[in-house]
C-alpha positions in Angstrom: 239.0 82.4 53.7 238.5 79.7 56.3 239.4 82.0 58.7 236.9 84.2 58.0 234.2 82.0 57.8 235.3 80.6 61.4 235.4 84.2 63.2 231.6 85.1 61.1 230.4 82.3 62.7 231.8 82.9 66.0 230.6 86.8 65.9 226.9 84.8 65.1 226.9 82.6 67.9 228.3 85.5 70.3 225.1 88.1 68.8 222.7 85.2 69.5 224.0 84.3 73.1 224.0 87.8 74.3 220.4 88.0 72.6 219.3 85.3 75.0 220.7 86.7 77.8 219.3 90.1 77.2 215.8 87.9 76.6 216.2 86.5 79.9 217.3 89.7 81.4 214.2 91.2 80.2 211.7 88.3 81.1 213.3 88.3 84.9 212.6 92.0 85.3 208.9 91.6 84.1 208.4 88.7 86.2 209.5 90.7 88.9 207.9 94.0 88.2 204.7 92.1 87.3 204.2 88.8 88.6 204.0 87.4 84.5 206.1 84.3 83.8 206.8 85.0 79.9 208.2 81.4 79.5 205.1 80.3 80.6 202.4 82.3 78.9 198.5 81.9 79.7 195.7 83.4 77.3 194.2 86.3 79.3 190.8 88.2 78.6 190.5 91.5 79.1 187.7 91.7 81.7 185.8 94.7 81.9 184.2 96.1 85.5 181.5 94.1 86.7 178.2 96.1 86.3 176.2 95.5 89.6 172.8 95.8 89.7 171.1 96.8 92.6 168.9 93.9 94.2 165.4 95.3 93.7 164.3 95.5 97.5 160.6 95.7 99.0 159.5 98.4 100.6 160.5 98.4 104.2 157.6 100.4 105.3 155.3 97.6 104.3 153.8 95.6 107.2 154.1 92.1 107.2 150.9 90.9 106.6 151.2 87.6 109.2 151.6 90.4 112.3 148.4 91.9 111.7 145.1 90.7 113.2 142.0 90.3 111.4 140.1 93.0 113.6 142.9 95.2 112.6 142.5 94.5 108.8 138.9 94.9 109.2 139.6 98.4 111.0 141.8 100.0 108.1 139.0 98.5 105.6 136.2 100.4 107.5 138.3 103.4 107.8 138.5 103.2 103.7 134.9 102.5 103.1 134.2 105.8 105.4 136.5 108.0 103.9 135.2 107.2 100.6 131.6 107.9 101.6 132.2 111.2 103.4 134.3 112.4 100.6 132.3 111.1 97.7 128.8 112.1 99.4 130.5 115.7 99.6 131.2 115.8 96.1 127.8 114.3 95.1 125.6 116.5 97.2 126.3 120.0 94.8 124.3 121.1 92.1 125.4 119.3 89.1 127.3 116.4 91.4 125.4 114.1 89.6 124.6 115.3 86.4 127.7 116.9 85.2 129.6 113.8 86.4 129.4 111.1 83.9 130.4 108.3 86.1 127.2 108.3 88.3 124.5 111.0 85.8 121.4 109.4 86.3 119.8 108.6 82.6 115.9 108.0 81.5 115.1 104.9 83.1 116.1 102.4 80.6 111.9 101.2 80.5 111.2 104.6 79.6 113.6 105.7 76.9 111.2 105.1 74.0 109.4 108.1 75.6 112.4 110.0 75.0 112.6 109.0 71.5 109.1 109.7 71.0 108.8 113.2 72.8 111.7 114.7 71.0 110.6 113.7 67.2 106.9 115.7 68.3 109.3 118.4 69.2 109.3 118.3 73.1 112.9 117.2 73.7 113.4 119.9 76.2 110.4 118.2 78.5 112.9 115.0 78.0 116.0 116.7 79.2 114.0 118.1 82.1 112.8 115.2 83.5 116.1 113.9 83.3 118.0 117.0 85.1 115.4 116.7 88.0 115.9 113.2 88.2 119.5 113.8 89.4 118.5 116.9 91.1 116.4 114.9 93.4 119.6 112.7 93.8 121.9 115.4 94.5 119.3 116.5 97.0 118.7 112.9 98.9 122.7 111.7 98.9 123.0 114.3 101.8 121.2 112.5 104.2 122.7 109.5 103.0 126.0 109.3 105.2 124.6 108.7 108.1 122.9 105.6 106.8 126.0 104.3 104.7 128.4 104.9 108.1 125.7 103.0 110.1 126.0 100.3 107.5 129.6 99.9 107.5 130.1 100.1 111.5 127.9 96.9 111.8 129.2 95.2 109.5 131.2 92.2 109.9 133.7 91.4 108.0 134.4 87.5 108.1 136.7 87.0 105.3 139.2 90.4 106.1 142.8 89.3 105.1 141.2 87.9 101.5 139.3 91.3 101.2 142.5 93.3 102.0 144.5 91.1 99.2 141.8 91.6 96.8 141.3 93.6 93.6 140.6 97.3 94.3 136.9 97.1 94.7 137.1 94.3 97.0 135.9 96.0 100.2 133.5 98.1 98.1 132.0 95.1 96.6 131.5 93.2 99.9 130.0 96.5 101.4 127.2 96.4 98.6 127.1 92.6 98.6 125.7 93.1 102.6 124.2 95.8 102.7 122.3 97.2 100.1 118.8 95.7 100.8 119.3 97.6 104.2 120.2 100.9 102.6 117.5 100.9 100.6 114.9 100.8 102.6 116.3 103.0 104.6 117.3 106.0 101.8 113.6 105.3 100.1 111.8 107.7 102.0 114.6 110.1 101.5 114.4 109.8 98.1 111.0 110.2 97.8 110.7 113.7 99.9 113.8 115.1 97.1 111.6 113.8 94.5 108.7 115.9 95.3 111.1 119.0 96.6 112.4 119.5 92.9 109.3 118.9 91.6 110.4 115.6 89.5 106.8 114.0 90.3 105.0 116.5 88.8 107.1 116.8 86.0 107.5 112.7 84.6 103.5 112.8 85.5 103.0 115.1 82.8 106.0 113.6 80.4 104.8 109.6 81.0 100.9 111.8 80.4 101.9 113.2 77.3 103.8 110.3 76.0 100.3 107.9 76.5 98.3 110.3 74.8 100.5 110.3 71.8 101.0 106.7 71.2 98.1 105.4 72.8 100.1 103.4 75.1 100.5 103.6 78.8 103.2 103.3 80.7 104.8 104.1 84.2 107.4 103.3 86.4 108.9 103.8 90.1 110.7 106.8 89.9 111.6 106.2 93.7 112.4 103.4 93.6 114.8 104.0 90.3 116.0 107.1 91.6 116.8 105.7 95.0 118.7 102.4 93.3 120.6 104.6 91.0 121.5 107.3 94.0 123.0 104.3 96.3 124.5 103.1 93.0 126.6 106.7 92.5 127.7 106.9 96.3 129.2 102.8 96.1 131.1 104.3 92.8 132.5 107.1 94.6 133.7 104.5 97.8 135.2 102.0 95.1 137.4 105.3 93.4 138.5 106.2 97.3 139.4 102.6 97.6 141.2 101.5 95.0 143.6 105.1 95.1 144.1 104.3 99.2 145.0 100.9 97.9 147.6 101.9 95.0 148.7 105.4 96.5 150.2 105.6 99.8 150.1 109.6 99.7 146.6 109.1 100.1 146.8 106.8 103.3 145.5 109.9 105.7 145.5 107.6 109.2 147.7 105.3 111.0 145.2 102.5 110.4 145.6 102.9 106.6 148.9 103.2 106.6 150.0 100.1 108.2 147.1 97.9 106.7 147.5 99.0 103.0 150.7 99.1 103.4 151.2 94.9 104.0 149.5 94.9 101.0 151.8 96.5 98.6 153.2 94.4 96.6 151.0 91.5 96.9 
């Protein structure tokens, strides 16, 4: 029995040793194979790929502002103010330029409105809407020869304050055009106004409207159509600049000349 016992144990100790020696066998190879020391293990994370992101970049295009010169800047802002009164005099010198377009439809002087009010509850609204369609027929009529004046205008002009302009909001050059010059371009569209006035007969028709209206109520009033007419005519064309401005400013498709490209282009991204 005690022999037994003896070779059980012996068979034991043998299975174990060849065990370790297999163990060992194996942990060699993978140590080999794989660089892993499995008698000394380390934690390891599975790491997933890095996701890159791609480094948002400025556009390469854009001109660095510092290189150009403040007769330069003051070039490409002339060159916008131009474009956007040949372009929006075209589109406000057509029959219904002004009064089908909401933006710049010239309405009863806000002095007169009651006469509106008043006309169409005796029944005479249609002698209301009339006076107002020739109000903006006159307009449509005067803008034409207004081009000349508002190019004049932004030629002399001198721009003392260019690279703030050009960094601006998207009215900025607009708004410094009127800010100079619209005491001179009135006086000078005026008579203009005045001779479209009388061509479409708008005179002769708020005459007989204001006429009518006094001899209703018992009132009188009047007004300056020409002068109205004229404020409100300047007033349409500096709207139609400050839409050309602000889409050469935030569109680069619509940067037609070498000036605009590479002085609204240092601005993108301001």
């Amino acid at each position: 029995m005690m022999k037994k016992t003896f070779l059980l144990a012996a068979g034991l100790l043998f299975s174990v040793s060849a065990q370790a020696q297999i163990l060992d066998i194996i942990k060699s190879t993978v140590k080999n194979q794989t660089g892993v020391d499995l008698n000394n293990p380390k934690t390891s994370t599975t790491t997933s790929p890095a996701t890159t992101h791609p480094t948002p970049t400025k556009n390469t295009s854009s001109v660095n502002l510092g290189s150009l010169t403040s007769t330069q800047i003051s070039s490409g802002l002339k060159e916008a103010l131009n474009l956007g009164v040949t372009e929006g005099v075209k589109k406000l010198a057509v029959q219904d330029g002004f009064l089908k377009n909401e933006a710049v439809k010239i309405l009863m002087p806000e002095k007169l409105r009651v006469i509106d009010t008043k006309l169409r509850a005796f029944g005479l609204g249609s002698l209301a809407d009339q006076g107002v369609k020739l109000l903006n027929r006159a307009a449509e009529d005067a803008v034409t020869e207004s081009a000349p004046i508002f190019t004049k205008a932004i030629t002399s002009m001198t721009i003392t304050d260019a690279k703030n302009i050009l960094l601006g909001g998207d009215n900025s050059a607009t708004n410094y055009l009127q800010s100079k010059t619209q005491t001179q371009l009135f006086t000078a569209f005026q008579p203009k106004v005045k001779a479209s006035l009388g061509k479409v007969g708008a005179d002769k028709v708020w005459n007989n409207l204001i006429s009518k209206y006094n001899t209703l109520t018992g009132q009188a009033v009047s007004t300056d159509l020409n002068e109205y007419v004229t404020n409100e005519t300047i007033n349409g064309v500096f709207k139609m600049v400050a839409e050309k401005e602000s889409g050469i400013r935030n569109n680069s498709v619509m940067r037609t000349t070498s000036i605009l490209q590479k002085v609204f282009g240092a601005q993108d991204g301001k």
